[in-house]
LODO-866442 format. One record per atom (N, C-alpha, C): residue number from 1; residue in three letters; x, y, z. Coordinates in steps of 0.05 Angstrom, whole numbers, plus 5000, padded with zeros to 4 digits. Layout:
BEGIN
n:NUM	res:ALA	px:X	py:Y	pz:Z
...
% end
This chain:
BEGIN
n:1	res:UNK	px:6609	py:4483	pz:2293
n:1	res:UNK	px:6602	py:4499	pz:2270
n:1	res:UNK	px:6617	py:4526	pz:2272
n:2	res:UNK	px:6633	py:4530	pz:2242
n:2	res:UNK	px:6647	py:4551	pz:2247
n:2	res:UNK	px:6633	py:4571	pz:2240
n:3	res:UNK	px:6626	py:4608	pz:2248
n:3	res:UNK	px:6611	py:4624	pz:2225
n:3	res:UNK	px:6627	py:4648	pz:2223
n:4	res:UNK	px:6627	py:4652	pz:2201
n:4	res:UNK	px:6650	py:4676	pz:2188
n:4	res:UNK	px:6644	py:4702	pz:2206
n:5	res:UNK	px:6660	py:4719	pz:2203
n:5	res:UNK	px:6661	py:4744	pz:2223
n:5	res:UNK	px:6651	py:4763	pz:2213
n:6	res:UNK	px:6643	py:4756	pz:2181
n:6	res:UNK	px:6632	py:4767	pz:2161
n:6	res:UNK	px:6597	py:4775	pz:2168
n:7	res:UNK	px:6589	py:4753	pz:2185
n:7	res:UNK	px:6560	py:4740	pz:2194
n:7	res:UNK	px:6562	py:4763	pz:2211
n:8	res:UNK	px:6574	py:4769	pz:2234
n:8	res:UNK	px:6569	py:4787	pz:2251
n:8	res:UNK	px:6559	py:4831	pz:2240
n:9	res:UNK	px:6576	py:4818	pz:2224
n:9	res:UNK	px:6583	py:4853	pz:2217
n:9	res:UNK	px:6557	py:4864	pz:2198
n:10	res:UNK	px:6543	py:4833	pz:2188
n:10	res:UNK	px:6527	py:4852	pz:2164
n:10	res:UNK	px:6504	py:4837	pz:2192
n:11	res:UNK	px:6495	py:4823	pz:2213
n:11	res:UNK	px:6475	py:4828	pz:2228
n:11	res:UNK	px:6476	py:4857	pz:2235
n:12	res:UNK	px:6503	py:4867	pz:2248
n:12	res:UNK	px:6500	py:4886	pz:2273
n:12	res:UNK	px:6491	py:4912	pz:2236
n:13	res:UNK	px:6497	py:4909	pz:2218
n:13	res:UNK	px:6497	py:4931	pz:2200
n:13	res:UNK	px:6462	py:4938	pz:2187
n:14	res:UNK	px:6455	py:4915	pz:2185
n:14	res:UNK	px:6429	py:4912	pz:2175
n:14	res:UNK	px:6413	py:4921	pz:2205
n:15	res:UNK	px:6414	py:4911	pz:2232
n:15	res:UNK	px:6403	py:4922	pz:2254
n:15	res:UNK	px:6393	py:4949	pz:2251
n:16	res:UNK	px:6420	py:4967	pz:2248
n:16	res:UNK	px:6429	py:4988	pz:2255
n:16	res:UNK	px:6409	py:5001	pz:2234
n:17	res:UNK	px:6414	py:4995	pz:2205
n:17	res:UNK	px:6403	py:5002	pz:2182
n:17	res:UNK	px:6369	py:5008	pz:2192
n:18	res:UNK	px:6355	py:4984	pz:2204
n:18	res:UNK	px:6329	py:4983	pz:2206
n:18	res:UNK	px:6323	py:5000	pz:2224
n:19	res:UNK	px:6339	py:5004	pz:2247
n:19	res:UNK	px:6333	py:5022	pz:2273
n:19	res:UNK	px:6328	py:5044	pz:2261
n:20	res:UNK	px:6353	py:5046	pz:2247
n:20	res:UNK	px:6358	py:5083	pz:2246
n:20	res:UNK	px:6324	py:5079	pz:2223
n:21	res:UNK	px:6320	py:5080	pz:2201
n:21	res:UNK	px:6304	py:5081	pz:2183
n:21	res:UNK	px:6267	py:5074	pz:2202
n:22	res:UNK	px:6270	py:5064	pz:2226
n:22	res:UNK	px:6239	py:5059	pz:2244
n:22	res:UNK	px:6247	py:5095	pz:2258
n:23	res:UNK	px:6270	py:5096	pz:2268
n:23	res:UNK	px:6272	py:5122	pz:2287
n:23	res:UNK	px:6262	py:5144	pz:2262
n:24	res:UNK	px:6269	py:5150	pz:2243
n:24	res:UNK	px:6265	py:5169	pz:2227
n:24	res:UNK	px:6238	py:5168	pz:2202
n:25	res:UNK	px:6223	py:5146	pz:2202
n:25	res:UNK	px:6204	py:5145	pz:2187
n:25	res:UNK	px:6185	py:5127	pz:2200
n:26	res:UNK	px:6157	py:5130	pz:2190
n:26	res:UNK	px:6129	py:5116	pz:2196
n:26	res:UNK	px:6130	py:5101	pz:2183
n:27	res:UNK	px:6123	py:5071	pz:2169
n:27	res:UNK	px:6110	py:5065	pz:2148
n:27	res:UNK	px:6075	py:5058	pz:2158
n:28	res:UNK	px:6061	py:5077	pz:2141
n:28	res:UNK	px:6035	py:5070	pz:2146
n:28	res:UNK	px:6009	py:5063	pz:2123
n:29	res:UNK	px:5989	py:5063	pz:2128
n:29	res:UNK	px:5967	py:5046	pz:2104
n:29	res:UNK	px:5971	py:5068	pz:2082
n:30	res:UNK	px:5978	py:5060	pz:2062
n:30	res:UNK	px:5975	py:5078	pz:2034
n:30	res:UNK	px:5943	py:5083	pz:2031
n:31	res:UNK	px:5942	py:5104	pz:2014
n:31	res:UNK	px:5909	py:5117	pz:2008
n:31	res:UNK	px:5901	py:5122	pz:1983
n:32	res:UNK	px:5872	py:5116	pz:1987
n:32	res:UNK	px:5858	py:5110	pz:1955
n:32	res:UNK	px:5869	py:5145	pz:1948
n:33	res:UNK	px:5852	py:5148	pz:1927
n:33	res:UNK	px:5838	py:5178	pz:1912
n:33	res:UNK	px:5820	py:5189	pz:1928
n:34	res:UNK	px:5813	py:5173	pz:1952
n:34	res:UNK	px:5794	py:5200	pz:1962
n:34	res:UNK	px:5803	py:5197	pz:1993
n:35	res:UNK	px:5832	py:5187	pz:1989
n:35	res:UNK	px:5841	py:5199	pz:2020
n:35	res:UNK	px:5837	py:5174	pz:2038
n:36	res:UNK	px:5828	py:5164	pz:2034
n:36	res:UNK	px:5822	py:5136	pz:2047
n:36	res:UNK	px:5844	py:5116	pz:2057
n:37	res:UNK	px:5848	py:5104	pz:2081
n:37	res:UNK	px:5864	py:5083	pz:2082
n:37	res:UNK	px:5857	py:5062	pz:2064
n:38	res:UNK	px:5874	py:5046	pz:2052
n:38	res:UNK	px:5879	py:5017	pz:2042
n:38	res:UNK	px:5884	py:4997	pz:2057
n:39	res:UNK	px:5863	py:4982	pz:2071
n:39	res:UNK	px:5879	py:4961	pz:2086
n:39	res:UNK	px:5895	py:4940	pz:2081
n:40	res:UNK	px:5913	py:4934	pz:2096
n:40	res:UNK	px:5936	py:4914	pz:2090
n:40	res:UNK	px:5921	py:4881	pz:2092
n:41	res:UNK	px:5922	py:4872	pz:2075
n:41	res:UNK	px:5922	py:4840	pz:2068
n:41	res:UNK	px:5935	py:4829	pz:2067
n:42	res:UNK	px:5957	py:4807	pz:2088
n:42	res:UNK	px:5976	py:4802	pz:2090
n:42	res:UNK	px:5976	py:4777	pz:2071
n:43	res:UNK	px:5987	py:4775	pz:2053
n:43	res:UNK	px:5999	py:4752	pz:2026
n:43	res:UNK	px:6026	py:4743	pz:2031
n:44	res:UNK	px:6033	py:4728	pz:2031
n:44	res:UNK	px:6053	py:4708	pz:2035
n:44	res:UNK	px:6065	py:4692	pz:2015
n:45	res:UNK	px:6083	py:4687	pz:2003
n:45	res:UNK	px:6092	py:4671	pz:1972
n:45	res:UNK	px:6090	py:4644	pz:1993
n:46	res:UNK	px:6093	py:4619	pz:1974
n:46	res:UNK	px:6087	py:4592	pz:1980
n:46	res:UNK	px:6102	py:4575	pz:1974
n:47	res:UNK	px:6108	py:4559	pz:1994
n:47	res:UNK	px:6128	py:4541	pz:1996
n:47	res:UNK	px:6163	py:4553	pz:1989
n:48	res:UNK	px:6188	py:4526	pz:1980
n:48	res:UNK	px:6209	py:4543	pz:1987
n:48	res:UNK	px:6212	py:4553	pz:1955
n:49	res:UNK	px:6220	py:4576	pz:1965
n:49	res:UNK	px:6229	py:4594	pz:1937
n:49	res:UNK	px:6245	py:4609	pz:1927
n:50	res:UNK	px:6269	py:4598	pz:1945
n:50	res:UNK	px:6294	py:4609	pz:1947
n:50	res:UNK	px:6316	py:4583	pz:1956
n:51	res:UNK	px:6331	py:4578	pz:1939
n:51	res:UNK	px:6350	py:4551	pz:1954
n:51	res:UNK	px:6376	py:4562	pz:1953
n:52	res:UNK	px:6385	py:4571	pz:1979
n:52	res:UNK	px:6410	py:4584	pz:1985
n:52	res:UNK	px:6433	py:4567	pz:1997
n:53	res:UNK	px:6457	py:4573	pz:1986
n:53	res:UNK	px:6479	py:4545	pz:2001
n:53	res:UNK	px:6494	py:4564	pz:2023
n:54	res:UNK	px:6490	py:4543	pz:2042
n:54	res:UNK	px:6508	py:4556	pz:2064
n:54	res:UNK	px:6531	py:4539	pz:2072
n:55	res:UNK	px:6550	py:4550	pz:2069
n:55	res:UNK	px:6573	py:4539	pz:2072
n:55	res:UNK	px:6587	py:4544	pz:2098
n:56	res:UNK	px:6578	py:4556	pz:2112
n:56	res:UNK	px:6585	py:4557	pz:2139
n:56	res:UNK	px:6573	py:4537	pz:2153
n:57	res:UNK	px:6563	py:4515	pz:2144
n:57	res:UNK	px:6543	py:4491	pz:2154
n:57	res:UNK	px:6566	py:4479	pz:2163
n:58	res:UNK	px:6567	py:4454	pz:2171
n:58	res:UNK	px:6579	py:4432	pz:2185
n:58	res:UNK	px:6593	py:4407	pz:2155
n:59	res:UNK	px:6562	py:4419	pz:2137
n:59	res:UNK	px:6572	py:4405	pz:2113
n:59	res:UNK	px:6561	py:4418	pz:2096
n:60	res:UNK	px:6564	py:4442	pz:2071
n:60	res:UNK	px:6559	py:4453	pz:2052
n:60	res:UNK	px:6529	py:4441	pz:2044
n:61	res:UNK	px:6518	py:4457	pz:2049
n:61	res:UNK	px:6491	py:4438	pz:2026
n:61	res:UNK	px:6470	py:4469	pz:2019
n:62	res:UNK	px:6446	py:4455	pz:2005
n:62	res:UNK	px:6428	py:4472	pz:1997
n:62	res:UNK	px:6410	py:4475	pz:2020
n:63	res:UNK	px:6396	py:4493	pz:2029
n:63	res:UNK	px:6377	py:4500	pz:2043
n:63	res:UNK	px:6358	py:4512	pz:2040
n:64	res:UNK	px:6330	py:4503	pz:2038
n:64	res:UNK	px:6307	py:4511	pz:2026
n:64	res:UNK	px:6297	py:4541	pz:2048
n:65	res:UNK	px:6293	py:4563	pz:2028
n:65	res:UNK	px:6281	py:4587	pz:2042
n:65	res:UNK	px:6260	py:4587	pz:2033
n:66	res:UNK	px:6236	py:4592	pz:2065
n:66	res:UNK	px:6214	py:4579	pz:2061
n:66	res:UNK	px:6203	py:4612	pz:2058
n:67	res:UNK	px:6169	py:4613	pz:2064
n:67	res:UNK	px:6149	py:4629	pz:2046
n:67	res:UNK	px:6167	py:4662	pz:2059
n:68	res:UNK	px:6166	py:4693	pz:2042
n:68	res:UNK	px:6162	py:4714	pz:2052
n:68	res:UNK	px:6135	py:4724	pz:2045
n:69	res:UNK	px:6138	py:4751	pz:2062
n:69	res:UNK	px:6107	py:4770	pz:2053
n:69	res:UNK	px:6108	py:4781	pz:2026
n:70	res:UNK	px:6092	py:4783	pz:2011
n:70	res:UNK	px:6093	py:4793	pz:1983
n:70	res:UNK	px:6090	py:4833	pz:1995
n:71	res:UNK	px:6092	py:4839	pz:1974
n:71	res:UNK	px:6095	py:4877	pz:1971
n:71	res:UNK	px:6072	py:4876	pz:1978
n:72	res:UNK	px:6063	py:4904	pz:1989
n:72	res:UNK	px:6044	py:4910	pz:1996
n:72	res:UNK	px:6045	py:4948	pz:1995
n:73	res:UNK	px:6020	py:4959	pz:1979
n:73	res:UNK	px:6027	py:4978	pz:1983
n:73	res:UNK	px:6031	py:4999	pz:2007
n:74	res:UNK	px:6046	py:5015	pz:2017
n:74	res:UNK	px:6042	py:5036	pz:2034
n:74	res:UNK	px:6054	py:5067	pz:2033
n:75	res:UNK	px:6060	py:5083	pz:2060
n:75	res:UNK	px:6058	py:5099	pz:2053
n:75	res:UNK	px:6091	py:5102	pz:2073
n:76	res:UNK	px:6116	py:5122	pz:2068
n:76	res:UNK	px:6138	py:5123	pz:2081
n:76	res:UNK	px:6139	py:5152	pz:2085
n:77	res:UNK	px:6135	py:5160	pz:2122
n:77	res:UNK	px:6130	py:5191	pz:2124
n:77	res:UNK	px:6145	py:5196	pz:2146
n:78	res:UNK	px:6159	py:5211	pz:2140
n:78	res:UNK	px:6178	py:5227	pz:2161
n:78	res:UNK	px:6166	py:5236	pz:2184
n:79	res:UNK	px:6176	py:5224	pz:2217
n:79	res:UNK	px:6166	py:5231	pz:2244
n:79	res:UNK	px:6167	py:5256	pz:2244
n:80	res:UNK	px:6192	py:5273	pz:2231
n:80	res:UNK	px:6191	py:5297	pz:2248
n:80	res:UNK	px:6171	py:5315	pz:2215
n:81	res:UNK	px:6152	py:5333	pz:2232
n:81	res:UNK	px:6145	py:5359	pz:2211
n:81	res:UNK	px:6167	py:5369	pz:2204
n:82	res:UNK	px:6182	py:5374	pz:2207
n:82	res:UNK	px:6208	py:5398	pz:2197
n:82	res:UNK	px:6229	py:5376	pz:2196
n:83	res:UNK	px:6225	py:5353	pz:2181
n:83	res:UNK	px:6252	py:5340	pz:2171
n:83	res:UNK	px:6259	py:5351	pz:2150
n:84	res:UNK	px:6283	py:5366	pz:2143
n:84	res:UNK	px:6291	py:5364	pz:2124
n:84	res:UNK	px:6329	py:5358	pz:2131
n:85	res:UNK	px:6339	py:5357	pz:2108
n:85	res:UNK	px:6367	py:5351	pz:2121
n:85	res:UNK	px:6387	py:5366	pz:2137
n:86	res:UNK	px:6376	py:5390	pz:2142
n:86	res:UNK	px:6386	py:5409	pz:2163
n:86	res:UNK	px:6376	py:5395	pz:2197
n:87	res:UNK	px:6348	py:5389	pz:2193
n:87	res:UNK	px:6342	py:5381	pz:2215
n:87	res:UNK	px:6350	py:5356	pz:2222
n:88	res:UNK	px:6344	py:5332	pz:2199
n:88	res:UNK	px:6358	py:5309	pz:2216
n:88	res:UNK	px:6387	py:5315	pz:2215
n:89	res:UNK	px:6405	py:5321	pz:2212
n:89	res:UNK	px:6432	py:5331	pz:2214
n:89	res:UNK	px:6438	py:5341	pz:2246
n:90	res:UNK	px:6414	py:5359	pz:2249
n:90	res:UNK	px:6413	py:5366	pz:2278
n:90	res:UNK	px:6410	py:5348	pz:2298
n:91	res:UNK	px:6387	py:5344	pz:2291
n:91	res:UNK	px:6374	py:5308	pz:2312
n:91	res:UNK	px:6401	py:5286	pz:2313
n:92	res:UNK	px:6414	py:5285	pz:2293
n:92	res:UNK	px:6437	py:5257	pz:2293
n:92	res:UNK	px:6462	py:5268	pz:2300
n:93	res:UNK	px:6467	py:5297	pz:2294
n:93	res:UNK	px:6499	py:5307	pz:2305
n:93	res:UNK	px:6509	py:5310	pz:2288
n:94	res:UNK	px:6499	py:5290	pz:2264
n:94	res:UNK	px:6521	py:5292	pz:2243
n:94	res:UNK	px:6507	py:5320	pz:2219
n:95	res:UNK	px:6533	py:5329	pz:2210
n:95	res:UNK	px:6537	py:5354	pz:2190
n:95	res:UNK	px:6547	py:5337	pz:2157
n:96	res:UNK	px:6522	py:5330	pz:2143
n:96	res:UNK	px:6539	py:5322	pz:2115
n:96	res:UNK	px:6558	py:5334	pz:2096
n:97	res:UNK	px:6551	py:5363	pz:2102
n:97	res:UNK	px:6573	py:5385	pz:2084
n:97	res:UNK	px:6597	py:5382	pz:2096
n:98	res:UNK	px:6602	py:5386	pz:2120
n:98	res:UNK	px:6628	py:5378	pz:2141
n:98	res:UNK	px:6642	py:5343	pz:2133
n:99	res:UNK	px:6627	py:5334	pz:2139
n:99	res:UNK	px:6630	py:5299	pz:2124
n:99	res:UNK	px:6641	py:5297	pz:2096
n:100	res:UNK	px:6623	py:5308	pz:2076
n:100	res:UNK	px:6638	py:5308	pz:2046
n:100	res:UNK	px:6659	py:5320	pz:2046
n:101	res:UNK	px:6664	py:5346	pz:2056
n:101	res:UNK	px:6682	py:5366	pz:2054
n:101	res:UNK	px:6710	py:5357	pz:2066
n:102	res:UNK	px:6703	py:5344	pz:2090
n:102	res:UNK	px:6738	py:5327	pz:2095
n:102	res:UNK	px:6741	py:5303	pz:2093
n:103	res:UNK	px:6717	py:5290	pz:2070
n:103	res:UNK	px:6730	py:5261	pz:2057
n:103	res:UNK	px:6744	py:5270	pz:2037
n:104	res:UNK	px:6736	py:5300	pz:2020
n:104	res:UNK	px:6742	py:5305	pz:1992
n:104	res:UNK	px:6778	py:5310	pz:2007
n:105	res:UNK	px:6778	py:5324	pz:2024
n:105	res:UNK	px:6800	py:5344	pz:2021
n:105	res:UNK	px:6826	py:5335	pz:2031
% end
């Protein structure tokens, strides 16, 4: 089985994507109107519900994608108190004004 080099780059990219976004944010129980947690009820879609062709197979065919979790509400909150983009800028090294300023120039 051959698999494109294409396969590698968006694993290691999507990885990377999730790390960085768990290192810099919580996701936790969203809250009623009076402040309250919402508990999570995990729902699941049914049976396959997605038929994706993979052609990197041995022999092209369809492949049934079986159940995901449905949405659920919650809540997306920055670890640090004093995130703002000065600070994660600090925390990561990187400088975005420095970044734009010598892609533009």
């Amino acid at each position: 089985m051959v698999l494109s080099a294409g396969l590698h780059v968006a694993d290691a990219s999507l990885w990377i994507a999730i790390t960085s976004f768990l290192a810099t944010f919580s996701v936790q129980k969203a809250l009623d109107e009076h402040g309250k947690e919402i508990p999570v009820v995990p729902k699941f879609s049914i049976g396959a519900t997605v038929l994706a062709e993979f052609s990197f197979l041995s022999s092209s065919r369809l492949m049934p994608c079986f159940s995901h979790p449905e949405t659920f509400p919650c809540r997306i909150v920055p670890r640090f108190h004093d995130a703002s983009v000065d600070r994660l800028a600090e925390l990561t090294g990187l400088n975005p004004t420095t970044k734009m300023m010598a892609s533009n120039g």
